[in-house]
C-alpha positions as CSV (number, residue, x, y, z in Angstrom):
1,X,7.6,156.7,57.9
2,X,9.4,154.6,60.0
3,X,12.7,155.2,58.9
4,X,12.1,159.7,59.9
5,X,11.1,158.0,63.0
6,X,13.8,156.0,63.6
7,X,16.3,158.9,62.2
8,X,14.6,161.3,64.4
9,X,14.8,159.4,67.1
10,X,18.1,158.9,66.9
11,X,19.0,162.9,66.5
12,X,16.8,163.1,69.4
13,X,19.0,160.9,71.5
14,X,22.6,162.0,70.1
15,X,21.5,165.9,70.9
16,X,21.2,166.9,67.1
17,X,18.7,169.7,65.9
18,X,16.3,168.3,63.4
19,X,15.5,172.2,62.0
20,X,18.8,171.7,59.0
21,X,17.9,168.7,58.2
22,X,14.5,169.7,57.8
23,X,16.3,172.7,55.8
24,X,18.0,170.6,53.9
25,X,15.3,168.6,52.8
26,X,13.1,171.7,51.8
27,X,15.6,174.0,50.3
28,X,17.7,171.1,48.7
29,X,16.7,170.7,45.2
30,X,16.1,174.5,44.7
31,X,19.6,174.6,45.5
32,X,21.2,171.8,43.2
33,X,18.4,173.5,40.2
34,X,20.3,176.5,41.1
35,X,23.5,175.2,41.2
36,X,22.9,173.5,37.9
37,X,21.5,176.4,36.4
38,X,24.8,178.5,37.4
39,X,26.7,175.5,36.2
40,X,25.2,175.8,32.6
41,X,25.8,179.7,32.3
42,X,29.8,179.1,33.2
43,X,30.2,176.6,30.7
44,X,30.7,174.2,33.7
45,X,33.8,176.2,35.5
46,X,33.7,176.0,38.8
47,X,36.0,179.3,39.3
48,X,33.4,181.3,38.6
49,X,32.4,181.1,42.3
50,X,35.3,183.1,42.7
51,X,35.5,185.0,40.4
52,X,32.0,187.2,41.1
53,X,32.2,188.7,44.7
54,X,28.8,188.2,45.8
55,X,29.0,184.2,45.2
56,X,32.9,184.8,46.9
57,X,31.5,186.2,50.2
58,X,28.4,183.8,50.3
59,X,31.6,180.8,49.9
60,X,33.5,182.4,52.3
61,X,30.6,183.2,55.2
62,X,29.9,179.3,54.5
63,X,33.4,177.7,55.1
64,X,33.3,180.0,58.2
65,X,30.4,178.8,59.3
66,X,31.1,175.2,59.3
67,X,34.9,175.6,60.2
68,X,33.5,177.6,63.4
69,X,31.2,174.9,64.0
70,X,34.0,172.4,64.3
71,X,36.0,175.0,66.3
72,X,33.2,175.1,68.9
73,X,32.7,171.3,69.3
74,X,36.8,170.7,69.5
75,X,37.0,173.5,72.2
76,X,34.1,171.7,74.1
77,X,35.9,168.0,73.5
78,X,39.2,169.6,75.0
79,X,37.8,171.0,78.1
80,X,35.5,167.5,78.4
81,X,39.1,166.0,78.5
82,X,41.1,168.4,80.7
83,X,38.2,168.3,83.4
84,X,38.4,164.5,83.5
85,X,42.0,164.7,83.8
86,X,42.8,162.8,80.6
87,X,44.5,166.2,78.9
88,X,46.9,168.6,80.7
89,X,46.3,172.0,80.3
């Protein structure tokens, strides 16, 4: 108990969301006995992600969800930086 408080308290205080780690601790074994399961059917092969297109466009939305969320955050450190004069524009 003390440990979610202290870890919640410190998302608190670095500006994080708690609702995907909460996801992520709900949804997180379904998704490794999924993954497993899927795993077992292509004889271990992890091509066969892209091989089917739904599982293809389900990777692809994903990277560009995450690569997006790194976009956002560098544009927002480089305009931190140019308005304190550290970068030039």
């Amino acid at each position: 108990m003390i440990v979610f408080g202290l870890v919640g308290y410190l998302m608190k205080k670095l500006d994080y969301e708690p609702v995907p780690l909460v996801f992520a601790f709900v949804l997180g074994s379904m998704l490794e006995f999924k993954f497993r399961q899927t795993m077992a059917i292509a004889s271990h092969n992890l091509s066969f992600f892209l091989t089917r297109p739904v599982a293809l466009g389900a990777l692809s939305i994903s990277i560009f969800i995450i690569i997006s969320g790194f976009w956002g955050h560098f544009w927002k450190l480089r305009k931190k930086a140019i308005d304190s004069g550290i970068l030039d524009d």
